[in-house]
C-alpha positions in Angstrom: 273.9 -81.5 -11.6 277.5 -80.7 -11.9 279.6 -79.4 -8.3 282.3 -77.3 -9.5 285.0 -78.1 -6.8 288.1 -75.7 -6.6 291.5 -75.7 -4.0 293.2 -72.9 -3.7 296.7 -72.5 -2.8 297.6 -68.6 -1.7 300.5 -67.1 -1.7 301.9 -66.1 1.9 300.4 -62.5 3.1 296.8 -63.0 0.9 294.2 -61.8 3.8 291.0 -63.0 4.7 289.3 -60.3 3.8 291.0 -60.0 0.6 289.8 -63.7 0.4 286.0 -62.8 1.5 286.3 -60.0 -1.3 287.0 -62.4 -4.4 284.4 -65.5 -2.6 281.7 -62.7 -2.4 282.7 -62.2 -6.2 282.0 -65.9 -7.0 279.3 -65.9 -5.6 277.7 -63.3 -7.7 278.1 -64.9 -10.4 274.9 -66.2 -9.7 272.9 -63.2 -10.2 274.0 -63.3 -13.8 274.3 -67.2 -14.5 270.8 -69.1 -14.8 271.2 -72.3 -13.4 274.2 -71.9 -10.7 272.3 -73.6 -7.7 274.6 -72.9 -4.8 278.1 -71.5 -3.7 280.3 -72.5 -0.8 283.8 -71.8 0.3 286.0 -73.3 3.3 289.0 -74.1 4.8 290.6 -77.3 4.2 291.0 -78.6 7.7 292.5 -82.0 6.5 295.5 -82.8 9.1 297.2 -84.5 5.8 299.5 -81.9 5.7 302.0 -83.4 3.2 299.1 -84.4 1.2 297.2 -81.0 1.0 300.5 -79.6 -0.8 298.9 -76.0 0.4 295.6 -76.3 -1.0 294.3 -74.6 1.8 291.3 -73.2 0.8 288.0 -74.5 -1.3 285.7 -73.1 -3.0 282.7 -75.2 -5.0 279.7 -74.3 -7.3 276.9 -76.6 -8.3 275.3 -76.0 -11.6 272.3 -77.6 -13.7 274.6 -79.2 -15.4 277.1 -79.3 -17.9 275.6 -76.2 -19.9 275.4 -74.1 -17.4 278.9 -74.7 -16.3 280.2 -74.7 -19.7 278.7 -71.1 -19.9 279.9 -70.0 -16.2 283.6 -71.1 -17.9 283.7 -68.3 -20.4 281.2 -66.0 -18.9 283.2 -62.0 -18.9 282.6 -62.1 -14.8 284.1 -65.0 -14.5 287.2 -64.3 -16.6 287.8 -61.0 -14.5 287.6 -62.7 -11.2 289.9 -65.0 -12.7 292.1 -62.4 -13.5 292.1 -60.7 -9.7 292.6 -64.4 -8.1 295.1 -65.6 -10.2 297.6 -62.8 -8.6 297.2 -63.9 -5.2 297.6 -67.5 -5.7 300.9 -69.1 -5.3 302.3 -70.0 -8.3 299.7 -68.9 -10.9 297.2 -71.3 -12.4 299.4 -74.2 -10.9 297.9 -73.2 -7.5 294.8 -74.6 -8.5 293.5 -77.7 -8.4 289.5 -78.0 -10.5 287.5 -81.1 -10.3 283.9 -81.3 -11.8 281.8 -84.4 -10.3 278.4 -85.1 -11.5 276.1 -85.1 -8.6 
């Protein structure tokens, strides 16, 4: 199984609900991905502040493995979700921090 961990940093003004909107987007993906076992999003409630750098919020798939995630990667879904969170996130793809652990 591969977790598909991803940290967020938003610009200022992004709203929850604006957040809900692209998580319950994520999630979806499952509904056309075979083999995406879960989705989860939180807060990042580390008091590390200088540490977090921003990365205030998380989000994290688990997948089959490797295949499936390889295919959630280039999947169209995924690239247009991309394309609405990218906006909102502080300084483009540098406002995100990926890290794929094998479970």
């Amino acid at each position: 199984m591969i977790r598909h961990n991803v940290h967020l940093r938003f610009k200022p003004g992004v709203t929850q609900d604006q957040k809900a909107a692209l998580y319950a987007a994520l999630a979806g993906l499952s509904d056309h991905i075979d083999g995406m076992l879960d989705f989860q999003h939180r807060k990042n409630e580390s008091p590390e502040t200088p540490l977090v750098r921003g990365f205030d919020d998380m989000f994290w798939m688990d997948f089959k493995d490797a295949k499936v995630r390889d295919a959630y990667l280039v999947h169209p879904l995924h690239i247009e979700i991309a394309g609405r969170l990218l906006p909102q996130i502080e300084g483009g793809a540098a406002g995100v921090f990926v890290c794929d652990v094998e479970k």
